[in-house]
C-alpha positions as CSV (number, residue, x, y, z in Angstrom):
1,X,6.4,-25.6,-14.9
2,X,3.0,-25.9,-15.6
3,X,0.7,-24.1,-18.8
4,X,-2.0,-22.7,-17.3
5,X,-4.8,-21.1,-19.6
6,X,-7.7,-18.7,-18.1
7,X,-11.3,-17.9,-18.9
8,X,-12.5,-14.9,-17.1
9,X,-16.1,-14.3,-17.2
10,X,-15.5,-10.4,-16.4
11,X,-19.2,-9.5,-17.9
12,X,-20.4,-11.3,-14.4
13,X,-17.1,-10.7,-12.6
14,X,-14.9,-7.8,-13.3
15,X,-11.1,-8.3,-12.0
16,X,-7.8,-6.4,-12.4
17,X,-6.5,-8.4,-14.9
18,X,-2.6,-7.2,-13.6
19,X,-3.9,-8.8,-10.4
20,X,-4.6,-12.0,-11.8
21,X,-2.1,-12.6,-13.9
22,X,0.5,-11.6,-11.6
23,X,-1.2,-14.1,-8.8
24,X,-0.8,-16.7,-11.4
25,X,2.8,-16.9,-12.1
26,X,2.9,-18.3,-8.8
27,X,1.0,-21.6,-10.2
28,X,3.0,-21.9,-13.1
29,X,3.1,-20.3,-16.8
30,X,0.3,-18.0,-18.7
31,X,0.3,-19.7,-22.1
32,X,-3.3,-18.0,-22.9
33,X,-6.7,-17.1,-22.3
34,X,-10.4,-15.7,-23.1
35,X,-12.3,-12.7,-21.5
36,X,-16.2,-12.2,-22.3
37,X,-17.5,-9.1,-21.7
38,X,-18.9,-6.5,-23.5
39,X,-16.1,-4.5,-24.0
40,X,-17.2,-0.4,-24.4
41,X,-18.3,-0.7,-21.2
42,X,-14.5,-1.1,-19.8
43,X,-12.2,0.2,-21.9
44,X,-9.6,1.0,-20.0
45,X,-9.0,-2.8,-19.0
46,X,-8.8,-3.9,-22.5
47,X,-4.8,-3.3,-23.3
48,X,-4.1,-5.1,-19.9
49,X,-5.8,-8.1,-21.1
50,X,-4.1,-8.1,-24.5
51,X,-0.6,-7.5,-23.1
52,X,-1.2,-10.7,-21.5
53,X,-2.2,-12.8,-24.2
54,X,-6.1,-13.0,-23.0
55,X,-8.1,-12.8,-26.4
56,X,-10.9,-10.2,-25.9
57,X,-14.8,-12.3,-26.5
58,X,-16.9,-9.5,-27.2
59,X,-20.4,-10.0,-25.7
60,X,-22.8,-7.8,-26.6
61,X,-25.9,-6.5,-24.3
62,X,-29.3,-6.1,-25.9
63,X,-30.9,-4.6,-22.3
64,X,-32.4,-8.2,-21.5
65,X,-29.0,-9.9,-20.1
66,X,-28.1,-13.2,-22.0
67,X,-26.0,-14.8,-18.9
68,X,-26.8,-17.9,-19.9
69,X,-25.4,-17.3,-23.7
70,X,-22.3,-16.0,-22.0
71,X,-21.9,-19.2,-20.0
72,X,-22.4,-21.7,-22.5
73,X,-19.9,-19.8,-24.6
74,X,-17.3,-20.0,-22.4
75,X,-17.7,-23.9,-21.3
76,X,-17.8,-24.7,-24.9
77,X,-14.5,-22.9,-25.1
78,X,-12.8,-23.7,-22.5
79,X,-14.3,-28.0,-23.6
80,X,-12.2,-27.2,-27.3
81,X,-9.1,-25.5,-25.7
82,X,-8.8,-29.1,-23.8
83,X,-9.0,-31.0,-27.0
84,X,-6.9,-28.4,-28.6
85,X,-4.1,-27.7,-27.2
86,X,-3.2,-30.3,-24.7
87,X,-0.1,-29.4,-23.5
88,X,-2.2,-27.1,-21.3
89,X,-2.7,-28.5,-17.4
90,X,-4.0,-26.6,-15.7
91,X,-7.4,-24.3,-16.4
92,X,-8.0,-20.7,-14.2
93,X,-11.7,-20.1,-14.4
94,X,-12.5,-16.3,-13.2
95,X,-16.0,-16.5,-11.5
96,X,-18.2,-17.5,-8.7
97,X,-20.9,-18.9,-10.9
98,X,-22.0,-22.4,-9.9
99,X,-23.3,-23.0,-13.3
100,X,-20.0,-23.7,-14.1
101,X,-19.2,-26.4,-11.7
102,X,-20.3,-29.7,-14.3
103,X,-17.3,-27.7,-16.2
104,X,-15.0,-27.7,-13.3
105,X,-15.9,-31.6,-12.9
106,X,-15.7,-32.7,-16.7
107,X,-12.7,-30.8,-16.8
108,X,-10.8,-32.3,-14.0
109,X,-12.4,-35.8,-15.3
110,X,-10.0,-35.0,-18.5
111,X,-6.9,-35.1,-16.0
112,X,-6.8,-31.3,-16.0
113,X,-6.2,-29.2,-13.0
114,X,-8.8,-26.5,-12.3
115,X,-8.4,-23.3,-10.3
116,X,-11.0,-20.8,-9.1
117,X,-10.7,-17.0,-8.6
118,X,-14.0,-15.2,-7.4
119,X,-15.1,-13.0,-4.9
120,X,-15.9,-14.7,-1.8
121,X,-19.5,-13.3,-1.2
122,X,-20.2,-14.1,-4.9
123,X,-18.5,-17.3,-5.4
124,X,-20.9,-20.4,-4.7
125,X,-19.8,-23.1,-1.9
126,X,-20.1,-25.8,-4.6
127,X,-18.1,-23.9,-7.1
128,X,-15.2,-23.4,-4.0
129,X,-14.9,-27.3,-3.4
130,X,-15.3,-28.7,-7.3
131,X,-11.9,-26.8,-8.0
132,X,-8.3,-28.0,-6.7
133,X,-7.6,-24.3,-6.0
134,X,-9.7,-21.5,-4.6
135,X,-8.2,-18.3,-4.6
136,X,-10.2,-15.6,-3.2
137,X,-10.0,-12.4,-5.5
138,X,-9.9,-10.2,-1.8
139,X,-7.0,-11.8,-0.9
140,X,-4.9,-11.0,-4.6
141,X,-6.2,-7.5,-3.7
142,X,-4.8,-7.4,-0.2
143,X,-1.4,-8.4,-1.3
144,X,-1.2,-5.7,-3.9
145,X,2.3,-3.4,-4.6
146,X,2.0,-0.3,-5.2
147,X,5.2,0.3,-7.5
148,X,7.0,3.1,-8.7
149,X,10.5,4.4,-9.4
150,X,12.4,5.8,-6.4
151,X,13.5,9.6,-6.4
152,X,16.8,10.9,-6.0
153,X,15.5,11.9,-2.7
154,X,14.1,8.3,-2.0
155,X,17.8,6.7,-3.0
156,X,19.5,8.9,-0.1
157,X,17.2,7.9,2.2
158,X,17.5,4.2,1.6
159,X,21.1,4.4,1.7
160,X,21.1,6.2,4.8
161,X,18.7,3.4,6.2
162,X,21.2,0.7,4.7
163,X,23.7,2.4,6.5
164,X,22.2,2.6,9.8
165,X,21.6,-0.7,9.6
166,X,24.6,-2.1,8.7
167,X,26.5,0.6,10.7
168,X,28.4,1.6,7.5
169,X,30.3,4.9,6.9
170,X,29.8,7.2,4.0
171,X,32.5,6.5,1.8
172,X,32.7,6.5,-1.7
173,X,33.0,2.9,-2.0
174,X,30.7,1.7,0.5
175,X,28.1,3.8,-1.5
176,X,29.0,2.4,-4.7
177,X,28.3,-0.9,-3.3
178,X,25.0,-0.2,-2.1
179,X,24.0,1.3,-5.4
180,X,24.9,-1.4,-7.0
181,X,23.4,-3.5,-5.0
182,X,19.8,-2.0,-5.4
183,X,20.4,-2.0,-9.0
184,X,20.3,1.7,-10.0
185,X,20.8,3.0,-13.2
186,X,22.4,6.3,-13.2
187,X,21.7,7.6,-16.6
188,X,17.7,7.4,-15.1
189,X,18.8,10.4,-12.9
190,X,20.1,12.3,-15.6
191,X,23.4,11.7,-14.9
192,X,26.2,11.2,-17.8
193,X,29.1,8.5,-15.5
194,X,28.3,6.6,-12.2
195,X,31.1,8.3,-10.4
196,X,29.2,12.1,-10.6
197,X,25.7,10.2,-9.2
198,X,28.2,8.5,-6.8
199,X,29.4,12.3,-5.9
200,X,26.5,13.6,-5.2
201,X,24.7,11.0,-3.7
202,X,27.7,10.8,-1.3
203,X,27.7,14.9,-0.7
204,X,24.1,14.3,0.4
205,X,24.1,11.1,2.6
206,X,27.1,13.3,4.6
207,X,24.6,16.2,4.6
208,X,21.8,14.3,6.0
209,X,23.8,12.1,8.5
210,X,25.8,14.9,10.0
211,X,23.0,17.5,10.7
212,X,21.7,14.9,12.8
213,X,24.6,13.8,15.0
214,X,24.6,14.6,18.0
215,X,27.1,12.1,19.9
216,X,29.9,10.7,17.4
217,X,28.9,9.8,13.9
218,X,29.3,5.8,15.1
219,X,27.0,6.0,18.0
220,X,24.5,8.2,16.4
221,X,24.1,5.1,13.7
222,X,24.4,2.2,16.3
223,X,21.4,3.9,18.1
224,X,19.5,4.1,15.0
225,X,20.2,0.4,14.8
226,X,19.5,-0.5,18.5
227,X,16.1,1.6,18.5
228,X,15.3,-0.5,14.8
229,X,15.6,-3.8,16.5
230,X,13.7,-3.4,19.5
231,X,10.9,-1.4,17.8
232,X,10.7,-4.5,15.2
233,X,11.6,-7.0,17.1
234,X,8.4,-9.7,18.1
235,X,10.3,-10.8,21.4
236,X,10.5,-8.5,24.2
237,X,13.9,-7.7,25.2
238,X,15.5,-6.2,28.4
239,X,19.3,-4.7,28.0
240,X,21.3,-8.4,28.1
241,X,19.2,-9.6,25.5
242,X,19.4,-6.7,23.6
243,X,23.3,-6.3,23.6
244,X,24.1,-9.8,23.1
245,X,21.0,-9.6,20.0
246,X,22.7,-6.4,18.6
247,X,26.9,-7.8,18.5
248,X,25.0,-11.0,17.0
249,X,24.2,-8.4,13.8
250,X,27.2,-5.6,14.3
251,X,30.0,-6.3,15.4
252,X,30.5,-3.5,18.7
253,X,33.0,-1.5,18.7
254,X,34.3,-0.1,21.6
255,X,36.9,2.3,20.8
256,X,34.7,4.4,18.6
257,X,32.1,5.3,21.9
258,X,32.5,7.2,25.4
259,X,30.7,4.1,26.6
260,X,33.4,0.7,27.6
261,X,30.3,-1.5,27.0
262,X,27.3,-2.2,24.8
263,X,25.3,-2.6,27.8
264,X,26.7,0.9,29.1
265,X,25.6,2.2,25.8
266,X,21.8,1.1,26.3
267,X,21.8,1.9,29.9
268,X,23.2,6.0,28.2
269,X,20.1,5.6,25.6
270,X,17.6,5.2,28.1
271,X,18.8,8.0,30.1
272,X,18.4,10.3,27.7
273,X,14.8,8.4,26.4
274,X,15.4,6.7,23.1
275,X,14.8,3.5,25.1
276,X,12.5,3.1,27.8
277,X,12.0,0.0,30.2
278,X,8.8,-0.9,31.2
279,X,7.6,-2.2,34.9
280,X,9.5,-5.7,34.2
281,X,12.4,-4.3,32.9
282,X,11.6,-5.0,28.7
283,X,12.8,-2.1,26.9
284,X,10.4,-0.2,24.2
285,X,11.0,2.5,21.6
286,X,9.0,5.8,22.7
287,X,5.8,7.3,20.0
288,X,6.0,8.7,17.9
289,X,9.7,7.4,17.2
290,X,8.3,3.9,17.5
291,X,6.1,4.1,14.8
292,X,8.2,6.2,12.5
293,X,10.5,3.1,12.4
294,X,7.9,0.7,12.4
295,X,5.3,2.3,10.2
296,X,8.4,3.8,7.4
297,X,6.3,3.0,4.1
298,X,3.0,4.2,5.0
299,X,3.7,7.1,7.4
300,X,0.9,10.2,7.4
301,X,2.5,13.0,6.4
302,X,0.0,15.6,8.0
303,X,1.8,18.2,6.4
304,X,0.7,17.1,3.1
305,X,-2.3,14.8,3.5
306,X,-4.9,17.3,3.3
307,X,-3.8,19.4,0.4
308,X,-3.7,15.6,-1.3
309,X,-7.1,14.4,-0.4
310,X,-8.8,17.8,-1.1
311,X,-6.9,17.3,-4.7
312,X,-7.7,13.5,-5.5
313,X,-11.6,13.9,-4.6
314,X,-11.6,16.9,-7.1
315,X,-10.0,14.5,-9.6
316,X,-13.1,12.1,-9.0
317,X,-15.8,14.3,-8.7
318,X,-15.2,16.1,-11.7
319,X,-14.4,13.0,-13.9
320,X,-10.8,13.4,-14.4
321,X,-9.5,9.9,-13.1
322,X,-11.4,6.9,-13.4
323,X,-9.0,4.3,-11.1
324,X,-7.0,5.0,-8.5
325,X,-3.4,4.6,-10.1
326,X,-4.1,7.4,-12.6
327,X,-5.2,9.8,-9.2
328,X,-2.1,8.6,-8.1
329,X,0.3,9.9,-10.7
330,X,-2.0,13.0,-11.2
331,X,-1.6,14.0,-7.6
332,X,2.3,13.2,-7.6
333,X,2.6,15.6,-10.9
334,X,0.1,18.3,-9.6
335,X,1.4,18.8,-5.8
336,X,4.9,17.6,-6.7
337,X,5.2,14.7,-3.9
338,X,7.6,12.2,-3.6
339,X,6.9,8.3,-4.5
340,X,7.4,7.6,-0.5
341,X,4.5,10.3,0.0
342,X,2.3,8.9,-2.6
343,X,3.1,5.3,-1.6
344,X,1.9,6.0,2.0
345,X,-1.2,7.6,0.5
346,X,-2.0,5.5,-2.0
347,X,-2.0,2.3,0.4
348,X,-4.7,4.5,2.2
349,X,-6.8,5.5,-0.7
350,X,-6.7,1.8,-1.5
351,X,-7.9,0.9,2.2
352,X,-10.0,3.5,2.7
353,X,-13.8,1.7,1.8
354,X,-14.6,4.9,-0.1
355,X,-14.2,3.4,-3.1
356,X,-16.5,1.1,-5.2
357,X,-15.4,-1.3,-8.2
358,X,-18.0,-1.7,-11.4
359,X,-19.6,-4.7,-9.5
360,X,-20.2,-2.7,-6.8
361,X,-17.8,-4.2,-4.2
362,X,-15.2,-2.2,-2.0
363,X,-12.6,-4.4,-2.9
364,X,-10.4,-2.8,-5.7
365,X,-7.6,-2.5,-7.2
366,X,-5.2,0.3,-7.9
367,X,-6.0,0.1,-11.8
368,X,-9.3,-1.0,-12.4
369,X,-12.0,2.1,-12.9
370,X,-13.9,2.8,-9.2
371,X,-16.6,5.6,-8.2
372,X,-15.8,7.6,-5.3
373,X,-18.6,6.8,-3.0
374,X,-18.8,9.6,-0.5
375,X,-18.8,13.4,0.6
376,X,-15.7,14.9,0.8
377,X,-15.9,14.6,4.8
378,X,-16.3,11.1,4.6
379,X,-13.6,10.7,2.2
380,X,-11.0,12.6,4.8
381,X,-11.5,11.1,7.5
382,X,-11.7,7.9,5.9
383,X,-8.1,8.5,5.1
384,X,-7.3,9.9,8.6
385,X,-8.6,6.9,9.7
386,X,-6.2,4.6,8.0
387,X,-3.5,5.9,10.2
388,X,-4.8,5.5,13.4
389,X,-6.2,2.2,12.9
390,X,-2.6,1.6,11.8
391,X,-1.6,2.0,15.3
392,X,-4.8,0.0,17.2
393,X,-3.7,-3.3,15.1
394,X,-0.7,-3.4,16.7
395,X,-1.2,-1.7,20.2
396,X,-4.0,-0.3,22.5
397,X,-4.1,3.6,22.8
398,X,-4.4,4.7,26.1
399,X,-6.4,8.5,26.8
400,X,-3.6,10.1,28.0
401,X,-1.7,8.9,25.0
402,X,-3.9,11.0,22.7
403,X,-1.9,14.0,22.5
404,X,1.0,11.8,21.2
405,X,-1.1,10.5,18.3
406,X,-2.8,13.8,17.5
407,X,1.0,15.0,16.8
408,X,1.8,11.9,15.1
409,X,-0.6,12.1,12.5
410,X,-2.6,15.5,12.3
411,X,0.8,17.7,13.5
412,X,-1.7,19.2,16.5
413,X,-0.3,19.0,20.1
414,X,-4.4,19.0,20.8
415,X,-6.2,15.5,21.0
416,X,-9.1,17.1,19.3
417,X,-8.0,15.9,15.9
418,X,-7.8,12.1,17.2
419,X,-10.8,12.1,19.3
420,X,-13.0,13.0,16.8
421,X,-11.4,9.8,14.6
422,X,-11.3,7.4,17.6
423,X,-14.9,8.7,18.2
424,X,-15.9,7.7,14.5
425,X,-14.6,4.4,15.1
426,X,-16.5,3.9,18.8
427,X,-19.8,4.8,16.8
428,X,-18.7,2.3,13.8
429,X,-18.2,-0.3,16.3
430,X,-14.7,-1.0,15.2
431,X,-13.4,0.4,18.4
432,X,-13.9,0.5,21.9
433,X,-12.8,2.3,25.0
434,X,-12.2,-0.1,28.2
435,X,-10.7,0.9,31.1
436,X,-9.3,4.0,29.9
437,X,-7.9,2.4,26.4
438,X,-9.2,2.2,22.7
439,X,-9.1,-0.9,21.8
440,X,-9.7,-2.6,18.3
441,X,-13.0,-5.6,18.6
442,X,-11.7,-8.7,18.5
């Protein structure tokens, strides 16, 4: 595995140094590293970078900028780290600055490997090819987690899903397994043995699945799990390639349905309109089901979004949050929402362009500090937004279709709600209507 030792000149480029650090594990190992800036300007940053092992380089401002100090401090450290510790390969330089390339090039003169991270628009052409690696920062960004710890409530529902999938009955032991399997810790639940989070766990799952059954407990979860692979599926399927797909996965049982045959089965679901065929016989999950399945981490939660924005641009107007993480946890605390809930939201927020970084770019991170940059109108249906344009990257959305959406994701039967969002994104030019059909520019 390879050492790898960064410089990050965050005076000129400020990054999320979880981001970074994270992205680099893929290259090899963190051994070390040096970040200039002048540090009471960004102090919530500074105990990421010393968790990491980056040594802080303070560098003061007198009002008259001193780039030029800054950069000749950090070639002329990054020139003795060579010499100093040469067990180090491979050198991370955090900037765009070209003044740095005759550093890239004496560095990679030395036998050392050189990788770039920097904003795109601020990252120089020359600085992009000197390096063996450019990483655009947008990209680390992009690929960003949001984690958190699952609720109780968020462990039933994973198990059901598990379940479905798997077509699995609720027994003890089968929920044991599964537990296991996802590595949960009872005693984080506050439970004292395994076998009473087991219990209880169980006593829900049974409460859930059975509510909902409305043929026999078997079919009701080999429906789930037909719907599931045709709504994710990337090939289209008609009912012959969908049955011999399905017993491919899980095993058919016959004796536990009505129906003598899968195929009978599908032909019974699209009857009663879980499936649909279209004009050349390819079968297709109906909206909203369709995206509830396909959309399950971020869906909208109408009931709930509005309450939440409303909450989080008070905790940014009023200086209570200074990165989106902290409104994060605030909001889940304050409106008492689920980690599912603020998953969904939080991918939004994140997304949502209403947000600027201390470099003044939209691209941020979840815990680096941001300004809200907008009125609360703008901010709301920024996030409404995020939904729809959720469904236009995956599928044109016809007029008549409007009503379906509006329910979808504003809980209105009225396409008001969705017009006036599709509308926004006519006038932004990110979307237009042909032939009856939003579409997104291509």
């Amino acid at each position: 595995m390879n050492n790898l030792f960064v410089f990050m000149d965050y005076q000129n480029q400020p990054v999320d140094p979880e981001l970074v650090t994270q992205k680099l594990n893929d290259y090899g190992k963190l051994v070390g590293g040096k970040a200039y800036g002048h540090w009471s300007k960004f102090p919530a940053t500074m105990f990421s970078f010393s968790r990491h092992g980056i040594e802080l380089i303070e560098m003061p401002e007198d009002g008259f900028g001193n780039k030029k100090g800054n950069d000749i401090k950090l070639a002329v450290d990054a020139m003795e780290t060579m010499f100093s510790l040469p067990h180090v390969g491979d050198f991370v330089l955090v900037t765009g600055d070209a003044d740095f390339v005759p550093l890239v090039k004496k560095l990679r003169t030395y036998g050392k490997s050189v990788i770039v991270i920097g904003r795109s628009k601020n990252t120089s052409p020359d600085m992009q090819l000197s390096a063996d690696t450019y990483i655009p920062y947008e990209e680390i960004v992009k690929s960003e987690k949001i984690n958190s710890t699952d609720s109780f409530d968020d462990i039933v529902e994973e198990i059901i899903k598990i379940m479905e999938e798997k077509n699995l009955q609720p027994d003890e032991i089968v929920i044991k397994r599964i537990i296991t399997g996802m590595g949960i810790y009872y005693g984080t639940f506050g439970y004292k043995t395994m076998a009473s989070f087991i219990k209880d766990i169980q006593k829900e799952v049974k409460k859930i699945i059975l509510k909902e059954v409305e043929y026999s407990e078997y079919e009701e979860n080999y429906m789930r799990f037909l719907e599931r692979l045709v709504a994710t599926s990337d090939l289209a399927m008609d009912v012959e390639k969908l049955a011999k797909s399905a017993k491919q996965k899980h095993q058919w049982i016959a004796k536990n349905s009505s129906s003598e045959t899968l195929n009978h089965f599908i032909m019974q679901m699209i009857s009663n309109g879980r499936l649909r065929q279209n004009k050349k016989g390819f079968l297709y999950v109906p909206a909203p089901r369709r995206w509830e399945i396909k959309y399950d981490k971020i869906l909208p939660y109408p009931e709930l979004r509005e309450k939440f924005t409303k909450h989080v641009y008070d905790l940014f107007t009023k200086g209570k949050v200074s990165t989106i993480s902290d409104a994060l946890h605030r909001a889940k605390d304050d409106l008492n929402l689920t980690n599912k809930v603020i998953g969904s939201f939080g991918i939004a927020l994140k997304f949502s362009g209403m947000f600027l970084g201390p470099d003044g770019s939209d691209y941020v991170s979840l815990k680096t500090p941001v300004k809200l940059n907008g009125s609360f109108d703008e901010f709301k249906i920024s996030l409404d937004t995020f939904y729809v344009k959720r469904i236009l990257k995956d599928e044109d959305i016809h007029e008549n279709s409007l009503p379906i959406v509006s329910k979808y994701v504003f809980d209105e039967s009225s396409p008001n709600p969705v017009k006036k969002v599709l509308d926004y994104l006519v006038k932004a030019k990110e979307v237009k209507l042909e032939k009856s059909y939003y579409k997104y520019y291509k």
